[in-house]
TIGUVO-980413 format. One record per atom (N, C-alpha, C, O): residue number from 1; atom name; x negated, y negated, z negated. Coordinates in Angstrom, 2 decimals. Atoms other than C-alpha are relative to their C-alpha. Layout:
<sites>
    nr   atom         x         y         z
   NUM     CA         X         Y         Z
...
</sites>
This chain:
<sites>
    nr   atom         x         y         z
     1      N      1.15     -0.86      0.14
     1     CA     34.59     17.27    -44.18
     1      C     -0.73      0.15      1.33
     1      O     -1.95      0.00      1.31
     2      N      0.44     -0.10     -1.62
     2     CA     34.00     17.78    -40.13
     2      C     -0.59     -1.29      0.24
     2      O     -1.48     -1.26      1.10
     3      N      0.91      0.71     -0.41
     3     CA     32.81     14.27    -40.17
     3      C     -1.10     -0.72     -0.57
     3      O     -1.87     -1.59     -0.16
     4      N      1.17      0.05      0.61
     4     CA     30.73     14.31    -42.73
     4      C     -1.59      0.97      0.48
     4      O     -2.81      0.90      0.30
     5      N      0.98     -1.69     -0.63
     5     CA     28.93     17.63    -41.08
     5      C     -0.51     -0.56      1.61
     5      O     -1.55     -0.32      2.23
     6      N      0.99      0.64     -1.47
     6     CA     28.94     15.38    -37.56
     6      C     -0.94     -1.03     -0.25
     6      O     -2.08     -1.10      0.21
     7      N      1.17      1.46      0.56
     7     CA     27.42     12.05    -39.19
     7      C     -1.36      0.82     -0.71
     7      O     -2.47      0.30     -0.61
     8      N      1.75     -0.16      0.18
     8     CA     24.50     14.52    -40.90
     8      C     -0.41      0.58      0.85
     8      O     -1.62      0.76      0.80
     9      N      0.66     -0.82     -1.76
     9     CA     24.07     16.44    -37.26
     9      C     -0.39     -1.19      0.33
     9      O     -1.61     -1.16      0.46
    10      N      0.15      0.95     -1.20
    10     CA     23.99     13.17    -35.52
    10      C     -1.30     -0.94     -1.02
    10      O     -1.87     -1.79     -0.35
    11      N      0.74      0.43      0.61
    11     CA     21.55     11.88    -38.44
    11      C     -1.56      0.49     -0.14
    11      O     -2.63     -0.12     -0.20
    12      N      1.16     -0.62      0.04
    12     CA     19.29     14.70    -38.64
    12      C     -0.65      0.06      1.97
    12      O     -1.73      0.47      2.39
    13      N      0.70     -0.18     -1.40
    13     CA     18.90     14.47    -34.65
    13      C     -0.49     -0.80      0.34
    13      O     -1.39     -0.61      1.16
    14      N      0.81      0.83      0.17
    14     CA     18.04     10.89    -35.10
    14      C     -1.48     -0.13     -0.82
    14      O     -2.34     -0.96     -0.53
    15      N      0.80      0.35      0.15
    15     CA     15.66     11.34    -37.06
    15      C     -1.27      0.99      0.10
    15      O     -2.37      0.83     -0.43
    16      N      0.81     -0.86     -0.97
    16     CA     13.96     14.14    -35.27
    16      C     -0.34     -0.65      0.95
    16      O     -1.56     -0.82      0.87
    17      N      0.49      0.69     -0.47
    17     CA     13.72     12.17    -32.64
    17      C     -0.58     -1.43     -0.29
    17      O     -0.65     -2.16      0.70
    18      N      0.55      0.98      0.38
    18     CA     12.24      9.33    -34.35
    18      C     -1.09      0.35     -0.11
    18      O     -1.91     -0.51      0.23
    19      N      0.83     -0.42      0.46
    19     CA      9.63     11.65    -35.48
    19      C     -0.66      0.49      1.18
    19      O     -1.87      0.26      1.17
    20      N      0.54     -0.29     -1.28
    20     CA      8.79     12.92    -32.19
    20      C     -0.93     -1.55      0.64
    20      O     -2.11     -1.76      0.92
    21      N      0.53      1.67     -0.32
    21     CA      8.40      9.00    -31.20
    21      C     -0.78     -0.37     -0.66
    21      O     -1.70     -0.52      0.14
    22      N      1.06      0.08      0.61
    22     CA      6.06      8.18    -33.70
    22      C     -0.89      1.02      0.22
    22      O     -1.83      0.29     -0.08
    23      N      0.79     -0.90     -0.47
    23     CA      3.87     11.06    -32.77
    23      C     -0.65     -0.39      1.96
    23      O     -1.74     -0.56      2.51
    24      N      0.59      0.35     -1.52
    24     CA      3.94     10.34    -28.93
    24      C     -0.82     -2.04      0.05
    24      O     -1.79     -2.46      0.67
    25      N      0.79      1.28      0.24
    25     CA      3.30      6.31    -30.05
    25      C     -1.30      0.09     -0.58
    25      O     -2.15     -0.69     -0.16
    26      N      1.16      0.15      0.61
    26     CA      0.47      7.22    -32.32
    26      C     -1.07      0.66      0.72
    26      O     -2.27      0.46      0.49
    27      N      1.11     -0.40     -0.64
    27     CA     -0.96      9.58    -29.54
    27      C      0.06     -1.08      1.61
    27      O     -0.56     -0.68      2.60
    28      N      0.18      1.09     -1.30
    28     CA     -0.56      6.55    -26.59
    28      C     -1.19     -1.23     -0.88
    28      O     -2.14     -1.82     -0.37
    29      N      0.97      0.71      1.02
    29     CA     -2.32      4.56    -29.62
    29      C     -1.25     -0.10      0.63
    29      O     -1.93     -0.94      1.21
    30      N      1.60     -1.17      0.23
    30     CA     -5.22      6.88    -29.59
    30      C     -0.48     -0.16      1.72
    30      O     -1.55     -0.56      2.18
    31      N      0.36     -0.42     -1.70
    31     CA     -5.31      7.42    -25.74
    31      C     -0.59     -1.64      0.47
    31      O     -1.58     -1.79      1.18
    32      N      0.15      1.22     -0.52
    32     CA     -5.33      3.56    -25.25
    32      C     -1.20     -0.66     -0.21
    32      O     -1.81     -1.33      0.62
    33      N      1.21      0.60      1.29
    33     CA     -8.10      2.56    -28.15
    33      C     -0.89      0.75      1.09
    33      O     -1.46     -0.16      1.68
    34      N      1.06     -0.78     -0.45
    34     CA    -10.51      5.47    -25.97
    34      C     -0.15     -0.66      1.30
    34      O     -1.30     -0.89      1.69
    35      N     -0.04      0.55     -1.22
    35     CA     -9.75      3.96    -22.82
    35      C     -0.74     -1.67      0.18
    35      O     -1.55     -2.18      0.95
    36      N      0.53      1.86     -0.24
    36     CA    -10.24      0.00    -23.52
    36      C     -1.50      0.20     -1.05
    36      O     -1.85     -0.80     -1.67
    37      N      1.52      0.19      0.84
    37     CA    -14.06      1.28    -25.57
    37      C     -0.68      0.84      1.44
    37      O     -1.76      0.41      1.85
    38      N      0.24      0.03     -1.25
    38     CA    -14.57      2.83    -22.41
    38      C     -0.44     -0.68      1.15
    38      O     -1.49     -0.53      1.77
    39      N     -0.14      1.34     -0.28
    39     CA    -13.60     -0.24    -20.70
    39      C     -1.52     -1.02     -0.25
    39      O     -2.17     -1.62      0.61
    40      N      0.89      0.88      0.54
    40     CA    -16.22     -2.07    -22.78
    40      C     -1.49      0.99      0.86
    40      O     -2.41      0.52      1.53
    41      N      1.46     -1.13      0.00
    41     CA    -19.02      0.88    -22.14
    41      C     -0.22     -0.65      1.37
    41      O     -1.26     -1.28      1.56
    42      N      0.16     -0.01     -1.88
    42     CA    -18.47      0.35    -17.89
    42      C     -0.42     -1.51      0.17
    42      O     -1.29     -1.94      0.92
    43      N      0.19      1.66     -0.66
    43     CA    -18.03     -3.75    -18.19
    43      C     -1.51     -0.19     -0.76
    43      O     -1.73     -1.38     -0.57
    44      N      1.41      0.54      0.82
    44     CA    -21.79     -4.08    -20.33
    44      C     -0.62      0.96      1.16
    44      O     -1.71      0.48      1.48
    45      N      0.99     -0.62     -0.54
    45     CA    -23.14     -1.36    -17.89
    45      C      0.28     -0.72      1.28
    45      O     -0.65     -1.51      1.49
    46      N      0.13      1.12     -0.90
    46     CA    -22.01     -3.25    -14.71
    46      C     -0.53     -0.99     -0.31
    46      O     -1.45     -1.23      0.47
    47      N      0.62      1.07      0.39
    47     CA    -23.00     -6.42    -16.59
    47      C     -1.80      0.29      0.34
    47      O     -2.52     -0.34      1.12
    48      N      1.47      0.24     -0.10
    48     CA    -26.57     -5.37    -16.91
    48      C     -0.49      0.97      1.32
    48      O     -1.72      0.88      1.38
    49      N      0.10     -0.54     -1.62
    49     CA    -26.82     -3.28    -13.27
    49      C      0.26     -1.56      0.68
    49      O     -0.54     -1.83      1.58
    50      N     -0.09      1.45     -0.60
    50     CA    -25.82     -6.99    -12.20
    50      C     -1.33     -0.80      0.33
    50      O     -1.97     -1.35      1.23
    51      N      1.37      1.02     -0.11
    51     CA    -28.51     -8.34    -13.72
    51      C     -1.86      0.31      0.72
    51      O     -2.80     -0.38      1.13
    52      N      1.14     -0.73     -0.51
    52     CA    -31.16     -5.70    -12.71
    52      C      0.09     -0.01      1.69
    52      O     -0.60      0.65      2.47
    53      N     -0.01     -0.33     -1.82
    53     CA    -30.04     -6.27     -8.93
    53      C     -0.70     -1.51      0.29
    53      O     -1.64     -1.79      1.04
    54      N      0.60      1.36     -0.26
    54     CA    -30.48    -10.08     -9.31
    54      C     -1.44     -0.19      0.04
    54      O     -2.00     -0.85      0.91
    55      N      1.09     -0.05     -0.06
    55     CA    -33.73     -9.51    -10.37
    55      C     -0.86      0.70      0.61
    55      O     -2.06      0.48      0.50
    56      N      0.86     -0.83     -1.38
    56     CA    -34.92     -6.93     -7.59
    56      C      0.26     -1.18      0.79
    56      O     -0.78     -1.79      1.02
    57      N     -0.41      0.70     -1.10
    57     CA    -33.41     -9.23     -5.30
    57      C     -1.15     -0.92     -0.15
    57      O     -2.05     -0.99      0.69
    58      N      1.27      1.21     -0.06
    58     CA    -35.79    -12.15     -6.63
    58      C     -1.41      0.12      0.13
    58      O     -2.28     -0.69      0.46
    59      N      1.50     -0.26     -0.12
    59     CA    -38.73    -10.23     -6.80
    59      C     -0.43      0.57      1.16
    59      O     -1.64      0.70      1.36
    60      N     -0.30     -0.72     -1.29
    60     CA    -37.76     -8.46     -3.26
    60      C     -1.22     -1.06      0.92
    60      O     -0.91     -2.23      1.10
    61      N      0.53      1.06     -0.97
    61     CA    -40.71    -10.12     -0.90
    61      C      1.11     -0.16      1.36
    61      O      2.13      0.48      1.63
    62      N     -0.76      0.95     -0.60
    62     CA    -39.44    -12.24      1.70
    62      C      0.83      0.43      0.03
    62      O      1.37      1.48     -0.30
    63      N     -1.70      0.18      0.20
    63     CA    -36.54    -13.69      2.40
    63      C      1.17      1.41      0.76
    63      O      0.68      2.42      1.26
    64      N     -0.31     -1.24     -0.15
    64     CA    -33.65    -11.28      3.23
    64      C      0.47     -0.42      1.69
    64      O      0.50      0.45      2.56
    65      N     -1.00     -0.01     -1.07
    65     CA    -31.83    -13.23      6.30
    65      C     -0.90     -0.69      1.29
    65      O     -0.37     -1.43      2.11
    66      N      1.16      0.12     -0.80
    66     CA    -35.49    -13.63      8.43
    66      C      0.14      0.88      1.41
    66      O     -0.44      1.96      1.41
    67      N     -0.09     -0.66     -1.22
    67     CA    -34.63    -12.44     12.08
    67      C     -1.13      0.88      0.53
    67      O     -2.34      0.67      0.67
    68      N      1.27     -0.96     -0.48
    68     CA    -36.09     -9.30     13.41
    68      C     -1.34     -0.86      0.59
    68      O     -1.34     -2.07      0.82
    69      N      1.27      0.43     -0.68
    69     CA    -39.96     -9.58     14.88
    69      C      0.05      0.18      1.16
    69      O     -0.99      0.38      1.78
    70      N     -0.08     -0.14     -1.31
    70     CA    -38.81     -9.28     17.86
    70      C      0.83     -1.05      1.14
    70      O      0.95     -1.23      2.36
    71      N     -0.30      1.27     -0.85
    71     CA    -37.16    -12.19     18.42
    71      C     -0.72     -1.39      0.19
    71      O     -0.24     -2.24      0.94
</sites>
């Protein structure tokens, strides 16, 4: 009888902690998914800040590496 009463202690504590674990996995899930759309938001806004520099740069009159007027 005593080890029927330890095998459902030691059963019900497994699967308490199982349940805990699925909870902390489904909120690392969640945390991860927000992070890598994030991810996406920063790499398209660098992407096009890239492109808006290239194109100051080209439209920038003269050149950039023209030694002071004083030499």
């Amino acid at each position: 009888m005593s080890d029927v009463k330890t095998l459902s202690h030691r059963i019900d504590m497994l699967e308490t902690r199982l349940t805990f674990q699925d909870v902390t996995i489904e909120t690392l899930n969640e945390t991860i998914t927000a992070q890598w759309q994030q991810i996406d938001v920063l790499t398209r806004q660098i992407a096009t800040l890239s492109e808006r520099l290239r194109e100051a740069e080209a439209a920038a009159p003269g050149a950039t590496n023209e030694p002071p007027p004083h030499y």
